[in-house]
Each structure stands twice: as structure tokens, then as C-alpha cells.
C-alpha positions as a Markdown table, in Angstrom:
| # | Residue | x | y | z |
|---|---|---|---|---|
| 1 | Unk | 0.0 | 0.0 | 0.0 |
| 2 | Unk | 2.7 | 2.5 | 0.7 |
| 3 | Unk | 4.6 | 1.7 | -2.6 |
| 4 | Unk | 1.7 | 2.5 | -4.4 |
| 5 | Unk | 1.1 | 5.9 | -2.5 |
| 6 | Unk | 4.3 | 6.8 | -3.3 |
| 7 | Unk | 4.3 | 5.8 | -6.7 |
| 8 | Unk | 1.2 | 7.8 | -7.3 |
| 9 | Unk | 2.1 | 10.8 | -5.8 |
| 10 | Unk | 5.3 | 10.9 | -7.9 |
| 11 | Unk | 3.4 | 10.1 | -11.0 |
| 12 | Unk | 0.9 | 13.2 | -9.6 |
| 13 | Unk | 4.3 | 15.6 | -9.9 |
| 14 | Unk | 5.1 | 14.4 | -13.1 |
| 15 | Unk | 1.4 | 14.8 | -14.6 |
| 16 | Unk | 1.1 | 18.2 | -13.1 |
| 17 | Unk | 4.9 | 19.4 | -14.9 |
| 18 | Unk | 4.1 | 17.5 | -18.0 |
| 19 | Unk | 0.8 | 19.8 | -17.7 |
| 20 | Unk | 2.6 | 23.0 | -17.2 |
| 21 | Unk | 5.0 | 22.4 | -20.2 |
| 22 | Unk | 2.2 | 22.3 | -22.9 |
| 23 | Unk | -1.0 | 24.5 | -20.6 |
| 24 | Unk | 0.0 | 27.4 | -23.0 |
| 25 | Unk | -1.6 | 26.4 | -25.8 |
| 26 | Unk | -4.2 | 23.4 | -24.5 |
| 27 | Unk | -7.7 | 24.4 | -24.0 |
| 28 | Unk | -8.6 | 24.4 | -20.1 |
| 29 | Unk | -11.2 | 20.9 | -20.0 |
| 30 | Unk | -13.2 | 19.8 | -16.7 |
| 31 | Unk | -13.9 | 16.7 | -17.6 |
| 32 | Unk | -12.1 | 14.8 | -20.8 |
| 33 | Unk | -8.4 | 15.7 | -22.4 |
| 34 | Unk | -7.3 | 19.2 | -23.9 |
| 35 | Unk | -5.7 | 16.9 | -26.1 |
| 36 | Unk | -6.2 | 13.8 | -27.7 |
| 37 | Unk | -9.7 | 11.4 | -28.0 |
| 38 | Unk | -10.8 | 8.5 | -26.0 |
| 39 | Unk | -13.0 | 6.4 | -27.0 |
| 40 | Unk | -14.5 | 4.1 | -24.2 |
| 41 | Unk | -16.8 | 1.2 | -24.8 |
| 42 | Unk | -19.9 | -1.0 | -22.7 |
| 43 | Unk | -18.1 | -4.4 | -23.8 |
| 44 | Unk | -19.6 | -7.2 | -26.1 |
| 45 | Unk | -19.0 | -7.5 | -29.9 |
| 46 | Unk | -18.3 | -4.2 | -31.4 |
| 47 | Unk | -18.2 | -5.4 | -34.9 |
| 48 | Unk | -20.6 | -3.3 | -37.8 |
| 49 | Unk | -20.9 | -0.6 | -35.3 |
| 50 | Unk | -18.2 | 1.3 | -36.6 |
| 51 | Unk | -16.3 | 2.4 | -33.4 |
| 52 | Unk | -13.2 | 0.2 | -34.1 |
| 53 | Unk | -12.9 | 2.1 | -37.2 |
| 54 | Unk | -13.7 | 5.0 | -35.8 |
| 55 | Unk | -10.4 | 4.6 | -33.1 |
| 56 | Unk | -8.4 | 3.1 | -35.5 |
| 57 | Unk | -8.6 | 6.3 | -37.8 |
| 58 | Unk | -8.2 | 8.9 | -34.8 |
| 59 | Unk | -5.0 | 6.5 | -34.1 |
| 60 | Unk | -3.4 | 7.9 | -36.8 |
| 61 | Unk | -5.0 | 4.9 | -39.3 |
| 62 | Unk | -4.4 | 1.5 | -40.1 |
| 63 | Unk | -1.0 | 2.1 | -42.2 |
| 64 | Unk | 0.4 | 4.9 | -40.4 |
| 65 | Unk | -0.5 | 4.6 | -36.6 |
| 66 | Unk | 1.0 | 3.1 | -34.1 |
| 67 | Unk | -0.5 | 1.2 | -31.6 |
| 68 | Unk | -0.1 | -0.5 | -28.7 |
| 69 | Unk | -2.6 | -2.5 | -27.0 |
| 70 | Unk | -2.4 | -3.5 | -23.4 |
| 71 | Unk | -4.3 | -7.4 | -22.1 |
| 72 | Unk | -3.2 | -6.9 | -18.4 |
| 73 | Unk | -7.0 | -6.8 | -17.4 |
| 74 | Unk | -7.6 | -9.9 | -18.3 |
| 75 | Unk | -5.1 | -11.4 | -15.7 |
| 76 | Unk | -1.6 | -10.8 | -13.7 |
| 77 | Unk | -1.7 | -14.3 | -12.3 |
| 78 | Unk | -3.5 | -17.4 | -12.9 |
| 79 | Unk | -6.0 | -19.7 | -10.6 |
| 80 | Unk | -2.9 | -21.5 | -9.1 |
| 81 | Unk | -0.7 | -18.2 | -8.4 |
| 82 | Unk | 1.9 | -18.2 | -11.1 |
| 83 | Unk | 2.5 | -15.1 | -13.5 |
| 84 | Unk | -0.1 | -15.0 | -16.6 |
| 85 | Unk | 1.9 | -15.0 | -19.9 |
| 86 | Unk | 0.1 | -13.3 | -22.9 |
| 87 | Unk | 0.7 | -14.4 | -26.7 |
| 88 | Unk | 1.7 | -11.4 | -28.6 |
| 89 | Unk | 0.2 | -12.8 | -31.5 |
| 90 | Unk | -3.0 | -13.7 | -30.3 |
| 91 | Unk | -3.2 | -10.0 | -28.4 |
| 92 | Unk | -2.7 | -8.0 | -31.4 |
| 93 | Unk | -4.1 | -11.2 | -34.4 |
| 94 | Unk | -7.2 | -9.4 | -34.4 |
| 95 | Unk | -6.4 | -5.7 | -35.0 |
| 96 | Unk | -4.0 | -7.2 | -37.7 |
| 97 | Unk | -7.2 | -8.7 | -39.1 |
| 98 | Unk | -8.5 | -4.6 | -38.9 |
| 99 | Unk | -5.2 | -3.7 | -41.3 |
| 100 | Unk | -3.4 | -2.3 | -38.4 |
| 101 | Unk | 0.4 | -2.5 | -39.7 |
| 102 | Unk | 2.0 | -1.2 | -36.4 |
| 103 | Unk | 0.8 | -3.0 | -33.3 |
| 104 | Unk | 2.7 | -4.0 | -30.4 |
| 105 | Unk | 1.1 | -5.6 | -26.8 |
| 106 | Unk | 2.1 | -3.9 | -23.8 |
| 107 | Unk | 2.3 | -6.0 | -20.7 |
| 108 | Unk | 4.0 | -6.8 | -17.2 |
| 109 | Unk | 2.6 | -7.8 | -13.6 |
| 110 | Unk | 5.2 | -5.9 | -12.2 |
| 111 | Unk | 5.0 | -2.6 | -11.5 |
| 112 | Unk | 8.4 | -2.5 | -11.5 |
| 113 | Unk | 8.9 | -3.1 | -14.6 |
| 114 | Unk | 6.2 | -0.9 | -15.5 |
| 115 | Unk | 8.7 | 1.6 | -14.1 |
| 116 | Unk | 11.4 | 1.2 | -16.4 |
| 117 | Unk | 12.4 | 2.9 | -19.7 |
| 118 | Unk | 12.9 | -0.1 | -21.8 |
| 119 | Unk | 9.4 | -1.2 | -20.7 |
| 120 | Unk | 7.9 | 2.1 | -22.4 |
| 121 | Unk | 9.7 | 2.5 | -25.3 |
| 122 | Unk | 6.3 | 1.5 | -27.2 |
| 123 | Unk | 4.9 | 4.1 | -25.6 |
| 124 | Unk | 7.4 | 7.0 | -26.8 |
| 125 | Unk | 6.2 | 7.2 | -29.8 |
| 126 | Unk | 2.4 | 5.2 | -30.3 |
| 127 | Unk | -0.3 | 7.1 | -31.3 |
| 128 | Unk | -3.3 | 5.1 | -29.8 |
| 129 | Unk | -3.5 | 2.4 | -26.9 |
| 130 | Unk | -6.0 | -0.1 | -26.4 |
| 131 | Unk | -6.9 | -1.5 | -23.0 |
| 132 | Unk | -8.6 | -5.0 | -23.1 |
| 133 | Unk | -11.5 | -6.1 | -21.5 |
| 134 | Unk | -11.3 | -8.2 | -18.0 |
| 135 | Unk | -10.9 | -7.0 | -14.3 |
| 136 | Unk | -10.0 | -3.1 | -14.1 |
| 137 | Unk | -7.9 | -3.9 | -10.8 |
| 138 | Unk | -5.1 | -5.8 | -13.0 |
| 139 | Unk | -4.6 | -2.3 | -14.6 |
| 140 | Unk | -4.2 | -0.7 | -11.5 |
| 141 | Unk | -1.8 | -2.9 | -10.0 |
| 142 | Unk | 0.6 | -3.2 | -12.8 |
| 143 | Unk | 0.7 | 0.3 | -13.8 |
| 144 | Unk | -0.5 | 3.1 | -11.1 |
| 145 | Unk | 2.0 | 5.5 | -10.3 |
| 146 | Unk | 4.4 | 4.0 | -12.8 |
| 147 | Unk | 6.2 | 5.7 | -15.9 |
| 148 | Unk | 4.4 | 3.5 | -17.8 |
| 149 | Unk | 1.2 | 5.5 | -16.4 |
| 150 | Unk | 2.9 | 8.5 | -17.6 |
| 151 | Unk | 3.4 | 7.8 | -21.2 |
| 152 | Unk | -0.2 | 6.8 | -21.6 |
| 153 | Unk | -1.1 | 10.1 | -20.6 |
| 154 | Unk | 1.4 | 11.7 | -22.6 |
| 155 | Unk | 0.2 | 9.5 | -26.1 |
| 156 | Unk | -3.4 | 11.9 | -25.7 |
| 157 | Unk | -1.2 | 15.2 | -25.1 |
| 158 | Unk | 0.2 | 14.5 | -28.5 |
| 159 | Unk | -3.0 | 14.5 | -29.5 |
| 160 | Unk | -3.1 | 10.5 | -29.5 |
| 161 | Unk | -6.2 | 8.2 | -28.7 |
| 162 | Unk | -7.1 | 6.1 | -25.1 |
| 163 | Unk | -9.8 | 3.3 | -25.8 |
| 164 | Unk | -10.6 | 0.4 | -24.1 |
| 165 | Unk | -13.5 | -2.1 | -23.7 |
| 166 | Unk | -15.2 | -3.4 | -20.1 |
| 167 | Unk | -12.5 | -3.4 | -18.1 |
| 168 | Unk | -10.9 | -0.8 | -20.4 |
| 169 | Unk | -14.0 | 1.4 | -20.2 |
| 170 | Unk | -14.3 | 1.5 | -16.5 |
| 171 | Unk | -10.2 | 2.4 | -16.1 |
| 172 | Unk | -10.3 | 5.5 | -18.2 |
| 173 | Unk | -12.6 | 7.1 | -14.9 |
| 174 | Unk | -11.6 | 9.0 | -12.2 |
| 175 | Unk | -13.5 | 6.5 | -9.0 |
| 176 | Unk | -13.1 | 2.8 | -10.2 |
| 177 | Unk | -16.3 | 1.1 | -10.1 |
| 178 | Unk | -16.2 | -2.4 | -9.6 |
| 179 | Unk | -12.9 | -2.4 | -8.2 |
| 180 | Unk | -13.1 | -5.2 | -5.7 |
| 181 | Unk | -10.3 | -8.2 | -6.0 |
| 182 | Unk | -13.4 | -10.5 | -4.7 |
| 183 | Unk | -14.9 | -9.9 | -7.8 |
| 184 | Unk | -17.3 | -7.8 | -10.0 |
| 185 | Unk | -20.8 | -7.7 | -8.1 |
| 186 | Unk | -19.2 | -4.9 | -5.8 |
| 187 | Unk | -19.9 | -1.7 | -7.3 |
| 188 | Unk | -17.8 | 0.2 | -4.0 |
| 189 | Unk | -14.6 | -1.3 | -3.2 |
| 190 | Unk | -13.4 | -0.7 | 0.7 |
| 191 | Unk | -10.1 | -1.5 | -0.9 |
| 192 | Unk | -8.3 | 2.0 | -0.7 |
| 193 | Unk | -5.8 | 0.7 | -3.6 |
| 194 | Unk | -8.6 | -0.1 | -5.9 |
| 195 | Unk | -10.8 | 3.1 | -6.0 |
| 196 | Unk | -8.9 | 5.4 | -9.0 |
| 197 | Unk | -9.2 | 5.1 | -12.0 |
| 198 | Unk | -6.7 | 6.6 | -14.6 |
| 199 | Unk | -9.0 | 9.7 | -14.8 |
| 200 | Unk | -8.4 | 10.3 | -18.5 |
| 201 | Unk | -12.4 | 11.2 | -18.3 |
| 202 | Unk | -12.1 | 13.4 | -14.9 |
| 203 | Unk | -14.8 | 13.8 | -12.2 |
| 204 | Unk | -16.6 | 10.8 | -13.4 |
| 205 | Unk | -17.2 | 7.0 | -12.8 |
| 206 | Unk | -17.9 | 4.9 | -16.0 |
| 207 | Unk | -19.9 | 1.1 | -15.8 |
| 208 | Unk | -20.2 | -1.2 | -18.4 |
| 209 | Unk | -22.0 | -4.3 | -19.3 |
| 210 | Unk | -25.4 | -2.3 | -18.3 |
| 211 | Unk | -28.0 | -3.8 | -20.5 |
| 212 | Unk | -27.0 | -7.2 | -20.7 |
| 213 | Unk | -26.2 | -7.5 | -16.8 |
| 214 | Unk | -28.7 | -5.1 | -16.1 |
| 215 | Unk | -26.8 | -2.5 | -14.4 |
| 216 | Unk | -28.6 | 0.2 | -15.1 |
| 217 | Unk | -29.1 | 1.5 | -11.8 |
| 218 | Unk | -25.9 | 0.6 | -10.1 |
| 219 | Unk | -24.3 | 3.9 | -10.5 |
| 220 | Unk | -26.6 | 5.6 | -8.3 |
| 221 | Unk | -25.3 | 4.8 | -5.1 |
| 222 | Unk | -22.2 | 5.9 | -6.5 |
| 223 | Unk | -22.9 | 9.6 | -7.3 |
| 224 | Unk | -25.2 | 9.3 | -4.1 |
| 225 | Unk | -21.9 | 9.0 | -2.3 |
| 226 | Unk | -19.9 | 11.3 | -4.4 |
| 227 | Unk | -22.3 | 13.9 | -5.9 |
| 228 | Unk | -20.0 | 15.9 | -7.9 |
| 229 | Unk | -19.3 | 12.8 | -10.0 |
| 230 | Unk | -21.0 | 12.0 | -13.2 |
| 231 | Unk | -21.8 | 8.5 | -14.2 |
| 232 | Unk | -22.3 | 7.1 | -17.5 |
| 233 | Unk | -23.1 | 3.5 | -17.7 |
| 234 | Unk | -22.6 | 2.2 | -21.1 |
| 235 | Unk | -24.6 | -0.7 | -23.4 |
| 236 | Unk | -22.9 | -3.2 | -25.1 |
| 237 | Unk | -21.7 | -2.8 | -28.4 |
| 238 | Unk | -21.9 | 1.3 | -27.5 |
| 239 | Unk | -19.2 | 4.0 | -27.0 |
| 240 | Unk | -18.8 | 7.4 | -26.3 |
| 241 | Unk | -16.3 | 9.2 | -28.4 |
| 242 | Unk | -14.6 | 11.8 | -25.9 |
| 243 | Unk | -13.1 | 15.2 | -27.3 |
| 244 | Unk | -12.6 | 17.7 | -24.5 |
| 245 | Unk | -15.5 | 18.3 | -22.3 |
| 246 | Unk | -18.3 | 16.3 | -24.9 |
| 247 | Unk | -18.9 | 13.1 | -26.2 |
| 248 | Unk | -20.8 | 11.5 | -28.7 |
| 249 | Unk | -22.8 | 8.1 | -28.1 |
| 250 | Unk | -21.5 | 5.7 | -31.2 |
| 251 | Unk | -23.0 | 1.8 | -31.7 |
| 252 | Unk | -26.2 | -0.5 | -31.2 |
| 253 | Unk | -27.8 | 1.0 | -27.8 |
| 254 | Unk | -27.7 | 3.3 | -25.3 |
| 255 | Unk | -25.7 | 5.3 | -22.3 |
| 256 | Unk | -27.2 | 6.3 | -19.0 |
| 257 | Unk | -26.3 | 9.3 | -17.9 |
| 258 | Unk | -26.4 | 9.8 | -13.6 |
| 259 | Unk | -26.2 | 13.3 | -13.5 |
| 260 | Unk | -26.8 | 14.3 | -9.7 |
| 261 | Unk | -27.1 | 18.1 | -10.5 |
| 262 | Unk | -30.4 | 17.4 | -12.4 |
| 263 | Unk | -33.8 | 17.3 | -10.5 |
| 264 | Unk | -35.5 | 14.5 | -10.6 |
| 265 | Unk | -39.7 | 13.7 | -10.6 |
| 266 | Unk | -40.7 | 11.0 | -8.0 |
| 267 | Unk | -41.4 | 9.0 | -10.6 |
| 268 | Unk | -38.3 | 9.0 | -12.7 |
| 269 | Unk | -35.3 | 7.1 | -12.1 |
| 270 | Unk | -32.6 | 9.7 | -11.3 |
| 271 | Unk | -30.6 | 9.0 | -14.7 |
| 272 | Unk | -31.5 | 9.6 | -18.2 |
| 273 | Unk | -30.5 | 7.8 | -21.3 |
| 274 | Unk | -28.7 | 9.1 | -24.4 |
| 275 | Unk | -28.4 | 7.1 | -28.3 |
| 276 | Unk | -26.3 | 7.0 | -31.0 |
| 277 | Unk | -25.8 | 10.1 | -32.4 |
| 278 | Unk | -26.5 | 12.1 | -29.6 |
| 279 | Unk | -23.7 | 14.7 | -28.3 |
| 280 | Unk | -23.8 | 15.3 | -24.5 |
| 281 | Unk | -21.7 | 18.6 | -23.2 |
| 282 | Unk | -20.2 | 16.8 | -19.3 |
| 283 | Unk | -19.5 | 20.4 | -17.9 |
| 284 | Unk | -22.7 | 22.3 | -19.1 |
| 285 | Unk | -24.8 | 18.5 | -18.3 |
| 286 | Unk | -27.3 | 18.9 | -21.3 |
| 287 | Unk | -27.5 | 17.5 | -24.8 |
| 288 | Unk | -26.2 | 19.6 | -27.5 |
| 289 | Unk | -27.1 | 17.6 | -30.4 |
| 290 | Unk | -29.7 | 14.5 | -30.7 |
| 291 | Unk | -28.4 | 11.8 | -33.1 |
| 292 | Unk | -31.6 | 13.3 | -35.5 |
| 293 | Unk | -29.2 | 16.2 | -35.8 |
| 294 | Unk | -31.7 | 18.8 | -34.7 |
| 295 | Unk | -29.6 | 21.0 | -32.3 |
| 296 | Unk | -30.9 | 21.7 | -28.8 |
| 297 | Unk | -31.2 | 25.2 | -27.3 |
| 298 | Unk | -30.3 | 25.0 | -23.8 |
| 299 | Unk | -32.4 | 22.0 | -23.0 |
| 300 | Unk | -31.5 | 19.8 | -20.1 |
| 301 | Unk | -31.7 | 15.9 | -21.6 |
| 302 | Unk | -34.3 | 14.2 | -22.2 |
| 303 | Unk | -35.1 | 11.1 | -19.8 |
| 304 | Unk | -35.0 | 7.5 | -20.7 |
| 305 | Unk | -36.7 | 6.5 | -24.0 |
């Protein structure tokens, strides 16, 4: 625990001078990057809904981008204790499928490691990383307060992409839902180690998984507890595309939005829901655009449909 403390707070320095080298000319952002895109999915099969297209091109594209894509959610160790070893081939087989000519995997249990500068060379010069789908935790533990942490954060201020599936949606928050090492059904870890996300999407809390597991109200007691913090709960087969303090739902269903500032009627459940299409402003909390493209003038959003 006290590693990890220190690690992060030295990674907190580094952030914070990495941020006064480029604030001149970044524009000021509550809630996503001044620079770069993430692009954070509910899980399931993404195929024909575009999105892996969609990061691929912001990446830099298929022949020109370089991309590194990061399995440690989906295991440090195996059921009998020993390290988890990860195919390179098999990680990145399927992006090669895409056309992606530069992909590397990105991968250690060892935080250590993660420390090093051979470890991030990958990371010097990659234009988009991928997180994998699994157990968000795995992310933390091999990475928080590492260099490895900083050179993610430094692909979006060269105006690079973040994406990541399950696992890789819920890590790209600020509080960690679902963070518990005794598995998913706890939404609120008591596990101090296990309740930060990477906070590329600040002030917010990000669940996945929400129409198939039917999760849709399981952010509530979250921004119950932390009312400053928005939650968006995402479908299957659904993104948001992040660019500075907006995002645009992308894919088959819906988002819910648990937006605490809002008032509620009795009878409403305190979230509302957003589709494809639809552009969402995080720091104004309204709707600026419905996916029918008519734009909205000032309106808070609608509720769920």
C-alpha cells in the first residue's frame, strides 16, 4: 500500500509538470483531455458498429498509426498463483485482421517493470492504446504511479487516442467502479488501492456491461456518495467518443447518464438515457445535439426513451 502511494504521488508531480509544459496552448477541460480522443466502450462485440474504425482512424490509421494494445485486465496471475503469460500474436491477431500494420502488446505484472524505460519504449512514440476487456484492478496494479502510467497520458497530449473495452471502459474514470479483487458484483470497493481510475475522463465513474447484466441502476449509489461525479453507464456494443469536455454516443444501444445536479420527478429514475448520435456537453450536463441532428437550445436531456 505505501509503494503504491508513493508511486502515485510521484506520478501526480510528473502529470502536473508535463501539464505546465504544454497549458500554453491546451484548451482548459473539466472533464475529458485538452488533447487527444478517448474512446470508451460498454463491452460485447463491437463489430458493424463502426467504433473500431472510428479509433483506428483517430490513431493515426491503419498504415500509419502506431498502436499499442495493453491485455493486463484480463489477468496478472493465474488460478494456481503463477505469473499469466500473454501471446503477442493472439493479443494484437485481431487488429492485424483490422489492417493495423504497427501494433505491439504492452504487458507486465510488475510494477516495476512498469517503471522502467525499456518497458515504455512502445509508448514514446504510439499514437493510440488499447486497454482489453477483463478486471480493471489488474490495470491498477501493474501500472498506477508507474512511468508507464505517464506515457499513456502523454500519447493523448500529442493529440493520440485512449480506448478500451469493459475493463478498459471502467479504467479510463476517475473513482473505479467495480474495483473489488473478490470480484465484479461490488460496485464500491473498501479496498483504498482499488478506488482510482486513470482519470483520463475526470470527475466521473464509467460502468459497463449495463443492459446485458442489467446494471442500469448501479451507478446511483455511486454519485449518491460522491455527488460531484457524473456516471455514465454504457450498453454493449456502445461507445462514447470523448473530445474535450463532450462526447458523442456511437453503436447498437444506449448510455445512461447519472447526472446528480439534475432534478429529478418521484417517478423518474434519477438518470436519463442518451443514443447513437446524440452529443452530451459533461461540464454544461445537457444535450447539445440529438443523433436526428436537430440541435438543442439550452435543453437539459431528455429522460430515458
Amino acid at each position: 500500500m505505501a509503494l503504491w502511494f508513493a508511486r502515485a504521488v510521484a506520478l501526480h508531480c510528473m502529470l502536473c509538470f508535463a501539464q505546465v509544459a504544454w497549458a500554453d496552448d491546451a484548451t482548459t477541460t473539466t472533464y475529458g483531455p485538452a488533447k487527444g480522443t478517448l474512446v470508451i466502450i460498454g463491452g460485447g462485440n463491437a463489430e458493424g458498429t463502426g467504433i473500431m474504425e472510428r479509433f483506428i482512424q483517430l490513431g493515426g490509421g491503419a498504415e500509419d498509426g502506431k498502436f499499442v494494445i495493453v491485455p493486463t485486465a484480463g489477468g496478472n496471475k493465474n488460478r494456481d498463483g503463477s505469473i499469466k503469460a500473454y501471446n503477442e500474436e493472439q493479443v494484437v491477431a485481431g487488429w492485424k485482421r483490422r489492417g493495423v500494420k504497427n501494433v505491439k502488446m504492452l504487458h507486465t505484472a510488475d510494477p516495476k517493470v512498469a517503471d522502467t524505460e525499456d518497458f515504455v519504449k512502445p509508448l514514446l512514440d504510439a499514437t493510440a492504446v488499447w486497454f482489453d476487456g477483463g478486471r480493471q484492478w489488474n490495470i491498477v496494479d501493474s501500472y498506477a504511479g508507474t512511468r508507464t502510467q505517464a506515457e499513456f497520458t502523454r500519447v493523448l497530449e500529442r493529440g493520440g487516442v485512449i480506448g478500451g473495452s469493459s475493463a478498459g471502459a471502467t479504467i479510463q474514470g476517475d473513482y473505479l467502479v467495480r474495483g473489488d479483487t473478490s470480484g465484479p458484483d461490488v460496485m464500491m470497493t473498501a479496498e483504498k488501492n482499488h478506488q482510482h481510475g486513470f482519470a483520463y475522463l475526470k470527475h466521473s465513474a464509467i460502468d459497463q456491461h449495463i443492459n446485458t447484466r442489467l446494471r442500469w441502476d448501479d451507478l446511483i449509489q455511486v454519485v449518491k456518495k460522491y455527488p460531484d461525479i457524473l456516471g455514465i453507464g454504457l450498453s454493449e456494443g456502445t461507445a462514447i467518443i470523448v473530445k474535450g469536455d463532450q462526447f458523442e454516443v456511437m453503436g447498437r444501444w444506449k448510455v445512461a447518464v447519472h447526472d446528480n445536479h439534475r432534478v429529478y420527478e418521484p417517478w423518474e429514475k434519477p438518470y436519463y438515457v442518451l443514443s447513437a448520435g446524440d452529443v452530451y456537453d459533461m461540464k454544461e450536463r445537457r444535450v447539445v445535439k440529438y443523433g436526428i441532428g436537430a440541435a438543442t437550445t439550452g435543453a437539459k436531456a431528455r429522460g430515458p426513451r
